[in-house]
N, C-alpha and C positions, 0 to 999 in steps of 0.2 A: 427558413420558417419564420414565421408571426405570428403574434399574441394577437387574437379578435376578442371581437363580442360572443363568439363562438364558445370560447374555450373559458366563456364563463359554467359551462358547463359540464369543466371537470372537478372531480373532486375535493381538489385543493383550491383554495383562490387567494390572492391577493392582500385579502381580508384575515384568511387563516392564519397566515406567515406574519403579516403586523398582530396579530391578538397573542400570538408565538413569541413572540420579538418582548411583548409587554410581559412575559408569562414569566419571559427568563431574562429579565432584569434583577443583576445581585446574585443567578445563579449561573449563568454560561459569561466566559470572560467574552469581552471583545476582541478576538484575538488582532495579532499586530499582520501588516502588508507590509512586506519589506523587497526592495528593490532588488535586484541582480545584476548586477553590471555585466558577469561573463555571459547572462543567459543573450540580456540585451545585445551582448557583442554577437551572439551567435545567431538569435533572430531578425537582427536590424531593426529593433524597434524594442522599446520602455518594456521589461517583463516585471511583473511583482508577485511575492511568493505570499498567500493567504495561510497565514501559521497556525492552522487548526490543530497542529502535533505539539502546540504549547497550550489548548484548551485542557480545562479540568480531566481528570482521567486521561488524557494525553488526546484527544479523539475528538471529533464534531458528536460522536455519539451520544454524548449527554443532553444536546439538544433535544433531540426526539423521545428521546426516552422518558424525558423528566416534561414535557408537555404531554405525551401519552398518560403516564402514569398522573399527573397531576388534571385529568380529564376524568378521571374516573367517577364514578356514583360511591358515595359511603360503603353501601354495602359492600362493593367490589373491592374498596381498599381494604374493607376488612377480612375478605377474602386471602390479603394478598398477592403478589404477580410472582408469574415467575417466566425467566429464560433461559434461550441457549443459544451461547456463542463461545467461539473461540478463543476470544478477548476483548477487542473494544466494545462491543456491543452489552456484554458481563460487566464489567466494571461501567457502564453507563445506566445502566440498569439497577446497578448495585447501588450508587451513588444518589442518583435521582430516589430513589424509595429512602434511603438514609434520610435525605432532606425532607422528603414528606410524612414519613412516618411510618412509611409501611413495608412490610417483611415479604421480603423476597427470596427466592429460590434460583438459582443459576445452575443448569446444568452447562458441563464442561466435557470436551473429549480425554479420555484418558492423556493421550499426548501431548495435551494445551502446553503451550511454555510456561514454567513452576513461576515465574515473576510476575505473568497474569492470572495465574490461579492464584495469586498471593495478596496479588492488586485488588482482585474482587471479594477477595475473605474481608483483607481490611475493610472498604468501604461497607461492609455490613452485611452482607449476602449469605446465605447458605449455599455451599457448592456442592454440589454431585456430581463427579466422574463418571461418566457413562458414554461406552462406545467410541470405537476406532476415527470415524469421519463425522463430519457435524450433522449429514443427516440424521445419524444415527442417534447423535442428541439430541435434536430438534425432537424426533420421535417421542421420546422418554422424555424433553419439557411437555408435548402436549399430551403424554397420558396422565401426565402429574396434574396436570391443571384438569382434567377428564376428570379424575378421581375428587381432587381437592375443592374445584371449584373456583382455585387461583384465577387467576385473570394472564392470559398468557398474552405477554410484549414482543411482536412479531418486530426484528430490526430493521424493517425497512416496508412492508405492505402492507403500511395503513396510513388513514389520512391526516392523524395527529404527528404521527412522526416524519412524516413530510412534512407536514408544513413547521416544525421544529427546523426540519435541517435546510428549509427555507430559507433562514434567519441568518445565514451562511451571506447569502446571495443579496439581501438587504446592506449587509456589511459592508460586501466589497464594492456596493455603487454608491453607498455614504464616501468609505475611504478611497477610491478611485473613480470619479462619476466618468472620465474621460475614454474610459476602459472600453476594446473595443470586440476585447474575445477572453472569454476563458472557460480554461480549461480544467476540467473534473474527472479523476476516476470513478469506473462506473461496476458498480458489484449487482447487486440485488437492484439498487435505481434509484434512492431513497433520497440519497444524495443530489444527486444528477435533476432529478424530477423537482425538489425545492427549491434548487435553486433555478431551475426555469421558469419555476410557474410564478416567484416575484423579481426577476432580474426581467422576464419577457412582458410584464405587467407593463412596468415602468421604461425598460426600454427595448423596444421589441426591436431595433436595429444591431444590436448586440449579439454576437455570436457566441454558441455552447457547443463544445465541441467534449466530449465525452470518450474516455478510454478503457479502455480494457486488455490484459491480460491474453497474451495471442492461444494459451493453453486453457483460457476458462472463458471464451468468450460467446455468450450466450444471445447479445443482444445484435451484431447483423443477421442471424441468420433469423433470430424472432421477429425483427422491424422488415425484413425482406418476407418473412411469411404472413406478418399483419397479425401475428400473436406472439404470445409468452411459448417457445419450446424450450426442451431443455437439452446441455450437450453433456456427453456420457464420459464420465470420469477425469473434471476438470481437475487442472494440473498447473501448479505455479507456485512459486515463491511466496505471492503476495496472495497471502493468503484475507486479506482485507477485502480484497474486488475477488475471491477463488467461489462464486456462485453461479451454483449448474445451470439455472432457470431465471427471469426477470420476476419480479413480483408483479403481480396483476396490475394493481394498483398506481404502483410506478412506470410499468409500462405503458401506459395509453398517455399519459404525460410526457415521458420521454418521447414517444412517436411522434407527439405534436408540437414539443417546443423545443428541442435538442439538434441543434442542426445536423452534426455527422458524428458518428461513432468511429474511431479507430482504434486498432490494435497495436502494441511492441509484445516486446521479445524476452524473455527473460536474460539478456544480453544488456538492453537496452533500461531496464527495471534494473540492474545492479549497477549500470554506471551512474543512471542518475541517484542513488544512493548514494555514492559516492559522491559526485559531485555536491548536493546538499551538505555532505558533511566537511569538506575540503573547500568548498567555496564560501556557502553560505554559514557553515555553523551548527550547523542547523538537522540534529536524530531525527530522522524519518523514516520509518516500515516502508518495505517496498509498495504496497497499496499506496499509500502515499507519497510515494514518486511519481507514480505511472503516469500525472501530467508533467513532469518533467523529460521523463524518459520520452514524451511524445513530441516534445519541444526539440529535444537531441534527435529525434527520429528523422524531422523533418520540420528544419527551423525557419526553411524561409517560406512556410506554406500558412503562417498564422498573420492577420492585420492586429497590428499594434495600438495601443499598449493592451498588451496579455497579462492575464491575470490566472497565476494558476494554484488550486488549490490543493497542499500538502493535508490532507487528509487525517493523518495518524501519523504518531509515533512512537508507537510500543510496539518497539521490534527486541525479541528477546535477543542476548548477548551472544548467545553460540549463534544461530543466525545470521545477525550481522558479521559476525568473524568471517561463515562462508561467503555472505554476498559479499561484501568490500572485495575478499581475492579472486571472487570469480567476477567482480568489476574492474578489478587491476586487471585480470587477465582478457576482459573484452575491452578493455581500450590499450592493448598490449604492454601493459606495466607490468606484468608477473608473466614469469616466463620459468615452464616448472621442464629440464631434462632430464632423460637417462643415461649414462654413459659406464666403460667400461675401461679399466687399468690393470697395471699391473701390479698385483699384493704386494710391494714391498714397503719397506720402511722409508713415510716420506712423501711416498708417490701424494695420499691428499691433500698435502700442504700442496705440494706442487702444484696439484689441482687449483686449487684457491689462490695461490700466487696469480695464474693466471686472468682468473675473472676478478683479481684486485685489479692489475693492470689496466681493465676494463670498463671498469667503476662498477660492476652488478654488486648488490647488496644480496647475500647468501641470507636468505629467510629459515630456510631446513636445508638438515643433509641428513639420507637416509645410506648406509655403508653397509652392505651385506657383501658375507663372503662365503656363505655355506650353503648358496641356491646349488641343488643339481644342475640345474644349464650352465654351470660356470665352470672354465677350466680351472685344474689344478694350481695355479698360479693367477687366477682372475679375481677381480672386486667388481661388483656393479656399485657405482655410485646415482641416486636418485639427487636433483639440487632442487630447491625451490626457490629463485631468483627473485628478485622487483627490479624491473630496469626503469629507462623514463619514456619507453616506449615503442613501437618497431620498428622504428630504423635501430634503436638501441636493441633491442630483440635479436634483429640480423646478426650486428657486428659483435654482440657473445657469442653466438654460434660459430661463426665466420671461425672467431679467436681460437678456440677451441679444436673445431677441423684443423685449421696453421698450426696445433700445437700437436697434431698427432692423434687426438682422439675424434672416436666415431663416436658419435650422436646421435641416438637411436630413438630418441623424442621428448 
């Protein structure tokens, strides 16, 4: 796809995104482009990581929010704004009206992670808990602003905060003009769409390639229908791109300047987790993998030098505990069995003797001996292993059968 004289007739332009750019001078950092060498190895060509999980509030979301809200009419501010999100979009929202002055309202799902409900109280915000999933907040921000009069900050479908998170895409062709693809996760489109609409401005030979979440992926089947549908009870880890429906707004931008949309796996979303943090250094929310994870998906399908943008990184702590080991375990470094001995005094050293011999590092052991399906003289032992991979996987197994015992998974 190509940026025409055409597409001066969407919503956002070229102009939006530089008066965006001026707006958040002093307030949104530059964040840094930092190379990969393993990514590089694996694509055959220069990869650089756009560290927006080290912008203010951990998030590119401050962008938008804070040119939204800094667009308003007096009155409106005096009204104050209010929203709802799960996290980054809460504390972008929180922050930005801090800096402007004006009093905000954050509804939150009951379940939010306590470190983002925590993150948005500081930066100034009032929070309200309400309701199980975020539609169900979204509902209760827009009765609130119904009643009130607030000014409600939709996170991604509208033209001010597009062209905020435009400002993204300006960056990364100042800090890499040679850049010949990059890659963006895609939730609501907000993201995706700013930075097309000034990255295809300036160089319309540049490819966008956009991801999504294989459990919450809304937009092939909307760009295949020629509208915004929605899919029913999306489901994912990454709750940052976890949006049922395209926003309007973002959609007719992304249909004209995004070249292709793909999807991974939530397999594929916790090894690239991992790898960011084991490679690069570098905390990132699974949403904020998901151009990585697409880069592992399929590395030799991008032209180089790629540019991919880490979106967020406010992944709460118990979360990441599960994605890392359910990342060890899709790139076969955690290897969890069950197996069965005989109760006596001894027997689980024995046990561990043997996967010493092995080198498996025992992460848990779970030892029961009063299940009813066990003989009178039985133990099930559960192990939770890290090995350095599946050929290493096999040969604990392997060990283990040689030593007598069945392995039952």
């Amino acid at each position: 796809m190509s940026y025409s004289t055409a597409d001066s007739l969407l919503p956002v332009t070229l102009d939006d995104v530089r008066g965006a750019q001026k707006m958040l001078s002093g307030v949104a950092r530059v964040t840094a482009l930092e190379g990969s060498r393993h990514l590089s190895q694996m694509v055959g060509a220069p990869v650089h990581l756009k560290c927006e999980n080290l912008q203010r509030t951990g998030s590119f979301k401050l962008r938008g929010a804070y040119v939204r809200i800094a667009g308003l009419l007096p009155e409106e501010r005096a009204a104050g704004v209010v929203a709802a999100s799960a996290g980054n979009h809460a504390q972008g929202v929180a922050l930005a009206s801090a800096l402007l002055g004006v009093r905000s309202t954050v509804f939150m799902p009951k379940g939010a992670p306590l470190p983002k409900v925590s993150a948005t109280r500081d930066y100034g915000a009032e929070v309200r808990l309400h309701g199980q999933v975020v539609d169900e907040t979204l509902a209760a921000a827009q009765e609130y602003a119904a009643e009130t009069g607030a000014v409600f900050i939709h996170p991604f479908d509208h033209p001010d905060v597009i062209a905020g998170q435009g400002t993204v895409g300006l960056e990364i062709l100042e800090q890499c003009p040679e850049a010949r693809t990059i890659v963006v996760g895609i939730g609501g489109g907000g993201l995706a769409a700013g930075i097309a609409v000034s990255v295809k401005a300036l160089r319309p030979d540049l490819k966008i390639i956009g991801v999504q979440a294989e459990g919450a992926a809304a937009y092939p089947p909307s760009l295949a229908a020629g509208r915004p549908v929605s899919v029913g009870n999306p489901a994912t880890m990454a709750d940052g791109i976890k949006v049922g429906r395209p926003g309007d707004v973002p959609f007719g931008i992304v249909g004209k300047l995004v070249d292709e949309v793909r999807t991974v796996s939530e397999d594929e979303l916790s090894a690239a987790l991992l790898l960011c943090l084991e490679r690069a250094k570098l905390v990132v929310e699974p949403a904020g993998a998901s151009p990585v994870a697409a880069l592992l998906s399929r590395p030799g399908s991008f032209e180089g030098p790629v540019v991919a943008v880490l979106s967020g990184g406010n992944v709460d702590p118990v979360l990441m505990q599960r994605v890392l080991r359910h990342g060890m375990a899709a790139q076969g470094r955690y290897l969890a069995v069950r197996l069965r001995l005989t109760d006596r005094p001894g027997a689980l050293a024995t046990l561990l003797g043997v996967l010493s011999v092995v080198d498996a590092n025992v992460l848990d052991v779970s030892h029961v001996r009063t299940d009813p399906r066990l003989g009178l003289t039985e133990a099930e032992v559960e192990l939770h292993l890290e090995t350095k991979g599946p050929a290493h996987c096999a040969e604990v197994s392997q060990a283990l059968r040689e030593a007598g015992y069945t392995v039952m998974g």
